[in-house]
C-alpha positions as CSV (number, residue, x, y, z in Angstrom):
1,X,85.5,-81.0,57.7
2,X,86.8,-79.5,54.9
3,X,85.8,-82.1,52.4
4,X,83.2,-80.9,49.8
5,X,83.2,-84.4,48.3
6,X,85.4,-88.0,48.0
7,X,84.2,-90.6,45.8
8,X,85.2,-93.5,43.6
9,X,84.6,-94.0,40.0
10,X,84.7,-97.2,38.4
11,X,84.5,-97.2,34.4
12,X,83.2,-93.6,34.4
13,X,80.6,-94.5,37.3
14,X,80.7,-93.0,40.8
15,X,80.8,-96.3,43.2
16,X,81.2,-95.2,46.5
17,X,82.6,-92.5,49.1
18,X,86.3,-92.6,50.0
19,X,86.9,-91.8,53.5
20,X,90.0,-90.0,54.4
21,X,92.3,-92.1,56.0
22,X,96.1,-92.6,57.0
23,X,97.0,-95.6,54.9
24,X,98.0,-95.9,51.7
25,X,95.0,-96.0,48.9
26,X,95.1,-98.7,45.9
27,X,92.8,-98.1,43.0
28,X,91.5,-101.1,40.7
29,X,91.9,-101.5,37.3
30,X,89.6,-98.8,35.8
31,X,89.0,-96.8,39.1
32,X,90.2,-93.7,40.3
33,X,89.4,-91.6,43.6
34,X,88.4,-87.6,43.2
35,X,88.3,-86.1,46.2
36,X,87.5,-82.5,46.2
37,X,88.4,-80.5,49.7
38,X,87.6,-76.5,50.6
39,X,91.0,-75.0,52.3
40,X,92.0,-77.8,54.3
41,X,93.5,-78.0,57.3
42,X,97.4,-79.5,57.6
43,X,95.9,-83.0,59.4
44,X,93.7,-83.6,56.2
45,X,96.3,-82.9,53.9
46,X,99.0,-85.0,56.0
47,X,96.1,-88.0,55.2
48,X,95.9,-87.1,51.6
49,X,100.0,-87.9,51.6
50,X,99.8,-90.9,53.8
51,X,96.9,-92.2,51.1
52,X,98.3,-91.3,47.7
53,X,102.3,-90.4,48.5
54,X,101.7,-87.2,47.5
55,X,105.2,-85.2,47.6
56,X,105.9,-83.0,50.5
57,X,106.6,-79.7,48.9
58,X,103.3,-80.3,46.9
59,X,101.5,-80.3,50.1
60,X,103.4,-77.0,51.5
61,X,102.1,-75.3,48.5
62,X,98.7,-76.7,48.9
63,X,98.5,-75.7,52.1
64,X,99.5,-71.8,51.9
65,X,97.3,-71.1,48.6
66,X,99.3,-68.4,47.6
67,X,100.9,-69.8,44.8
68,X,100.9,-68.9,41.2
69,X,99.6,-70.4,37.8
70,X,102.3,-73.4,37.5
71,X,103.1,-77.4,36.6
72,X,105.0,-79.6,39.1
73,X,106.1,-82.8,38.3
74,X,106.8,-85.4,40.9
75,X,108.1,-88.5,39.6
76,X,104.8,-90.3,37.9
77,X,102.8,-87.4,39.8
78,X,101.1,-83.9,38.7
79,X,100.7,-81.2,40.6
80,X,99.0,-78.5,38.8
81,X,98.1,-75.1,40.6
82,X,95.6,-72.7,38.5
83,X,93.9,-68.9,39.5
84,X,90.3,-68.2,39.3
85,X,88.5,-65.4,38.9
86,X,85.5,-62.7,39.1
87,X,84.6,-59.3,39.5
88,X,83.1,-57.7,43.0
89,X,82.3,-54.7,42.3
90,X,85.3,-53.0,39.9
91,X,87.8,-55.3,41.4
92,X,89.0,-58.6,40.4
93,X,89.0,-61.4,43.1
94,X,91.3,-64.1,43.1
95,X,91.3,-67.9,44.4
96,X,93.7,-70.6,43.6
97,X,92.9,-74.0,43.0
98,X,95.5,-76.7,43.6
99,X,95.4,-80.1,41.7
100,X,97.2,-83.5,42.5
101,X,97.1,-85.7,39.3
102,X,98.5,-89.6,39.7
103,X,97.5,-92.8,38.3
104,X,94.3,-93.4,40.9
105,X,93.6,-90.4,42.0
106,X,92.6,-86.6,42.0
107,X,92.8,-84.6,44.3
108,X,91.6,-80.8,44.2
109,X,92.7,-78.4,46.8
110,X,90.4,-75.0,46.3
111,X,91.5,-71.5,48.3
112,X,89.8,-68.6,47.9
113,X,86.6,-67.0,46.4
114,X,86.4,-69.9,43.7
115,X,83.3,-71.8,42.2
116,X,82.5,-74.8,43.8
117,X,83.3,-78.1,41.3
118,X,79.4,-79.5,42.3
119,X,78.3,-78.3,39.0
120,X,81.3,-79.7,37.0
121,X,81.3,-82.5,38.9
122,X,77.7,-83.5,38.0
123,X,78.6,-82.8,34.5
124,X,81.2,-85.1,34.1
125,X,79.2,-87.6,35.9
126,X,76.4,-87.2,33.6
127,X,79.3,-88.1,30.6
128,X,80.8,-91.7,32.1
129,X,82.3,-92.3,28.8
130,X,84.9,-89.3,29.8
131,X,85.1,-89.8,33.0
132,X,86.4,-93.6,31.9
133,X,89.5,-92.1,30.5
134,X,90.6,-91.2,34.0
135,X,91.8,-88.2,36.4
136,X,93.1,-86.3,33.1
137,X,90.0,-85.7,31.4
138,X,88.9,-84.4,35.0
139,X,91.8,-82.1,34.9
140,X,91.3,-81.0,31.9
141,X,87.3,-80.0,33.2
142,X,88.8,-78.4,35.8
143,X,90.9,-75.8,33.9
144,X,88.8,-75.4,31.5
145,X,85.9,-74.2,33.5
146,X,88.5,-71.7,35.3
147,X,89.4,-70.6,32.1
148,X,85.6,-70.0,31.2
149,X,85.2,-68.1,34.1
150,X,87.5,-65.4,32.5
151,X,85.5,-64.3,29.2
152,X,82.7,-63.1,30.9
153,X,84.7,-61.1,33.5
154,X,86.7,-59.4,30.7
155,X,83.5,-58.7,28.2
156,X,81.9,-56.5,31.6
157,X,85.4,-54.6,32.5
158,X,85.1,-53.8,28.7
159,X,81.3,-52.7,28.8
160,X,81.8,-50.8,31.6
161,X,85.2,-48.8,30.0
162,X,83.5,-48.4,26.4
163,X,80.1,-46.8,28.8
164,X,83.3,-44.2,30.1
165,X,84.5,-43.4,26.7
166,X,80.9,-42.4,25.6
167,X,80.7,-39.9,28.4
168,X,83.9,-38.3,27.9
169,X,82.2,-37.2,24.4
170,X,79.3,-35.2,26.5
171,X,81.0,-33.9,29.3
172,X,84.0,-34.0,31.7
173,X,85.0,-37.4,33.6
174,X,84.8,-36.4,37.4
175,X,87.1,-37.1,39.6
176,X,85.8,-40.6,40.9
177,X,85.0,-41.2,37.0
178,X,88.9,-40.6,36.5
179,X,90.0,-42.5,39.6
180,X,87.7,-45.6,38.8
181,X,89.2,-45.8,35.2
182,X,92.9,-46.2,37.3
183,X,91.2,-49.0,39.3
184,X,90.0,-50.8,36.7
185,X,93.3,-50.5,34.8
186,X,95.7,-52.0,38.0
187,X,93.1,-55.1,38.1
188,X,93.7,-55.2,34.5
189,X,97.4,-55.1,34.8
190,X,97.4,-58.1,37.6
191,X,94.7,-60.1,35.4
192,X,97.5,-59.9,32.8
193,X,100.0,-61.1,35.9
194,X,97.9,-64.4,36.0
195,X,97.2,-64.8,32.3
196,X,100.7,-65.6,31.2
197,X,101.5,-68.3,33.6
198,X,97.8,-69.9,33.1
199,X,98.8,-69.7,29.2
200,X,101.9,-71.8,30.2
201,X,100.7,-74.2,32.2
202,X,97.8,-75.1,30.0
203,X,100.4,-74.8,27.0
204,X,102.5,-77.4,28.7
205,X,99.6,-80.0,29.2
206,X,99.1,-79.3,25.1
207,X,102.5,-79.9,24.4
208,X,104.5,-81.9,26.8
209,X,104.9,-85.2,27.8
210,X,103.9,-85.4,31.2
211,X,103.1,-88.2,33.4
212,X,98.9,-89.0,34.0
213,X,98.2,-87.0,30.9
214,X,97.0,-89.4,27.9
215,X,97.9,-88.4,24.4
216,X,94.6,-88.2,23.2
217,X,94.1,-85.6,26.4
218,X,96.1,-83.1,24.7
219,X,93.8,-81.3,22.0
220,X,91.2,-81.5,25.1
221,X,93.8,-79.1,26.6
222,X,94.7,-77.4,23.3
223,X,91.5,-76.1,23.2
224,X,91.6,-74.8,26.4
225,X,94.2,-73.3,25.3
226,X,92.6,-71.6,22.6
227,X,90.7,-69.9,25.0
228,X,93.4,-68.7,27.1
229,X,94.7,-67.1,23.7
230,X,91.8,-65.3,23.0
231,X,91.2,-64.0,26.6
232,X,94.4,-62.5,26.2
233,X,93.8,-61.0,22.8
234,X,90.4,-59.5,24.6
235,X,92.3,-57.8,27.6
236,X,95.3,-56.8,25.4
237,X,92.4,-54.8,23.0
238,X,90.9,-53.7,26.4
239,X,94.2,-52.2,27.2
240,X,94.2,-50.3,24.1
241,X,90.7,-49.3,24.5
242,X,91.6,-47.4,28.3
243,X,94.3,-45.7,26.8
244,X,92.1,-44.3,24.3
245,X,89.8,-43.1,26.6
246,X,92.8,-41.3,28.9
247,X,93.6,-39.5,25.8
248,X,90.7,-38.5,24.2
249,X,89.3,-37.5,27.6
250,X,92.7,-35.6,27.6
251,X,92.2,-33.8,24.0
252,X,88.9,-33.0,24.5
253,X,89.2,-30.9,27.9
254,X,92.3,-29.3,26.1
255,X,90.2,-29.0,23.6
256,X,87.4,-27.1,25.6
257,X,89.9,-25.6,27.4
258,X,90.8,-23.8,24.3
259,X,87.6,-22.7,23.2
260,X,86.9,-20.9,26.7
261,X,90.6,-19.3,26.3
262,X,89.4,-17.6,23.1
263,X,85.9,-16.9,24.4
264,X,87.8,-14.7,27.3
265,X,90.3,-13.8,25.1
266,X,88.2,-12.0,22.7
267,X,85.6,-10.4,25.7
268,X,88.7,-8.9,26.5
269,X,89.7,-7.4,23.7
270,X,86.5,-6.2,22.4
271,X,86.3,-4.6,26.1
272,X,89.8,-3.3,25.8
273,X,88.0,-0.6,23.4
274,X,86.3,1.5,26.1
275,X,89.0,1.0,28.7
276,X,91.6,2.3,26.4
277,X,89.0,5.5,25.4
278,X,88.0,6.1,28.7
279,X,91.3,5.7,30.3
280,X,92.9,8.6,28.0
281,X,89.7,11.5,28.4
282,X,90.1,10.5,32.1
283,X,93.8,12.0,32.7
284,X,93.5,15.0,34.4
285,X,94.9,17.7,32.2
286,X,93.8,21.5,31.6
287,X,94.5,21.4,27.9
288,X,93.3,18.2,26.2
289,X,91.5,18.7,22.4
290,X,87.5,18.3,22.4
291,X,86.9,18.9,25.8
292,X,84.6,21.4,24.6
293,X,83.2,20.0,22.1
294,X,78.9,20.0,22.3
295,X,78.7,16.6,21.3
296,X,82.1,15.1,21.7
297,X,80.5,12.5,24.5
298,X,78.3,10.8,22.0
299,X,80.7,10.9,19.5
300,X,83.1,9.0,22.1
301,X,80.1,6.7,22.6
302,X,79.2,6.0,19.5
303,X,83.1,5.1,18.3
304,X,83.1,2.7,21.0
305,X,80.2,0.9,20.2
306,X,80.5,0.7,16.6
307,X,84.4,-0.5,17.3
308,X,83.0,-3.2,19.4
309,X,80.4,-4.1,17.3
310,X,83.1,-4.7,14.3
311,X,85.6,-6.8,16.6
312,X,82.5,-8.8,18.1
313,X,81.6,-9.4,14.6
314,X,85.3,-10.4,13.2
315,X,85.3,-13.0,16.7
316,X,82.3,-14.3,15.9
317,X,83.3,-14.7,12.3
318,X,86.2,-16.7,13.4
319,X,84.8,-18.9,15.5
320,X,85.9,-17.6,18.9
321,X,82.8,-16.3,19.9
């Protein structure tokens, strides 16, 4: 079984368990079912629509789990789909969590490396005065712990490019420094993917007028909102941040790259000197002046060293050497 857990809560209070059955489910006044199920096969689901009437389309997407961040209305129905996420390693992992909302009942379909609702659920459970208010308020815990799960991921992506950019100022990025900075940019790229739908979906339970959602839901949501905002800001600085680090790693090799070309630049002048002297008293003819002359080699010495000696010192001078 699939199930992770199916109970009923009466004014805020979890009552009993709720089997899954194929006949129709009718909640009291005050009650609602959350049933909470782990990639569930097509016979479970098939109950699910025989108990609440949930829409057939709504299953089909709940059953392949490869949907994206979106809000389906089905006459007095919700169907809410959301994407969580963490870090394994340098990539981002995804899951999907897929929410039916009606007057009785929630029901949350997860896919995918996502957290387990136990902990959420035992929170809520611990809080019966919102758990009174109905399946909204548990929608509303559900997305906002997805959307909580996003901060953290973003703040270590961010550590781990600012620990990049403070290498690039002691020495060149390798090859699998240079490669892992791409890697980390693409997840960034598709985290972006997901962040503007989850932005409108949790915008639209702010805003709209949708069925199951109580007005005084909606700055539960708007605060959830809030956070999607300023996740976004976050990855949008984190953006900025990568590209600085592709192009001050790129300034600072041309950089280097320049001070070796006048280092050889200048060994090679200063050694042009002797190669030019020695090249001309090496050409092989009979009648060339100072040939005879006693001292003539360490006069041709000594003007080569004191000619490299003045350009080594004008290079150095400069700043090339």
């Amino acid at each position: 079984m699939t199930v992770v857990a199916s109970y009923l809560y009466r004014d805020g209070t979890r009552a009993e368990e709720v089997p899954l059955v194929a006949k129709p489910f009718d909640a009291g006044q005050n009650e609602f079912a959350w049933i909470g199920l782990s990639s569930p096969t097509e016979r479970e689901l098939e109950a699910l629509k025989a108990m609440f009437g949930l829409h057939p389309l709504a299953i089909e997407d709940a059953l392949a789990g490869k949907q994206v961040p979106k809000i389906d209305i089905y006459g007095d129905q919700l169907f809410v789909v959301v994407k969580t996420a963490h870090l394994e390693g340098d990539r981002i992992a995804y899951g999907e969590i897929c929410v039916f909302v009606g007057k009785g009942h929630l029901v949350s379909v997860r896919h995918g490396p996502s957290r387990s609702h136990r902990s959420l659920r035992e929170h809520l459970e611990r809080s019966p005065q919102l758990l009174a208010h109905g399946p909204d308020y548990v929608l509303h815990g559900i997305v906002d712990s997805v959307v909580d799960g996003y901060l953290p991921m973003v703040e270590t992506i961010e550590d781990r490019v600012l620990e990049l950019e403070k290498h690039i100022l002691s020495s060149f990025l390798d090859p699998e420094q240079i490669r892992r900075i791409f890697r980390m940019r693409r997840q960034v790229l598709k985290f972006q993917r997901v962040l503007g739908p989850m932005g409108e979906v949790v915008g639209k339970l702010t805003h709209l007028d949708l069925p199951c959602v109580n007005v005084n839901a909606r700055p539960f949501f708007g605060d959830v909102h809030d956070h999607v905002r300023r996740v976004e800001s976050l990855v949008g600085g984190l953006r900025e941040i990568m590209t600085s680090v592709f192009e001050a790693s790129s300034l600072l090799e041309q950089q280097r790259q320049g001070a070796i070309t006048r280092q050889l630049a200048s060994w090679a002048a200063i050694l042009a000197v002797p190669t030019a002297i020695a090249g001309i008293y090496g050409m092989n003819f009979r009648n060339m002046p100072e040939l005879k002359a006693e001292y003539g080699y360490y006069v041709v010495l000594g003007v080569i060293a004191l000619m490299c000696a003045v350009l080594y010192r004008r290079f150095r001078k400069s700043g090339w050497l």
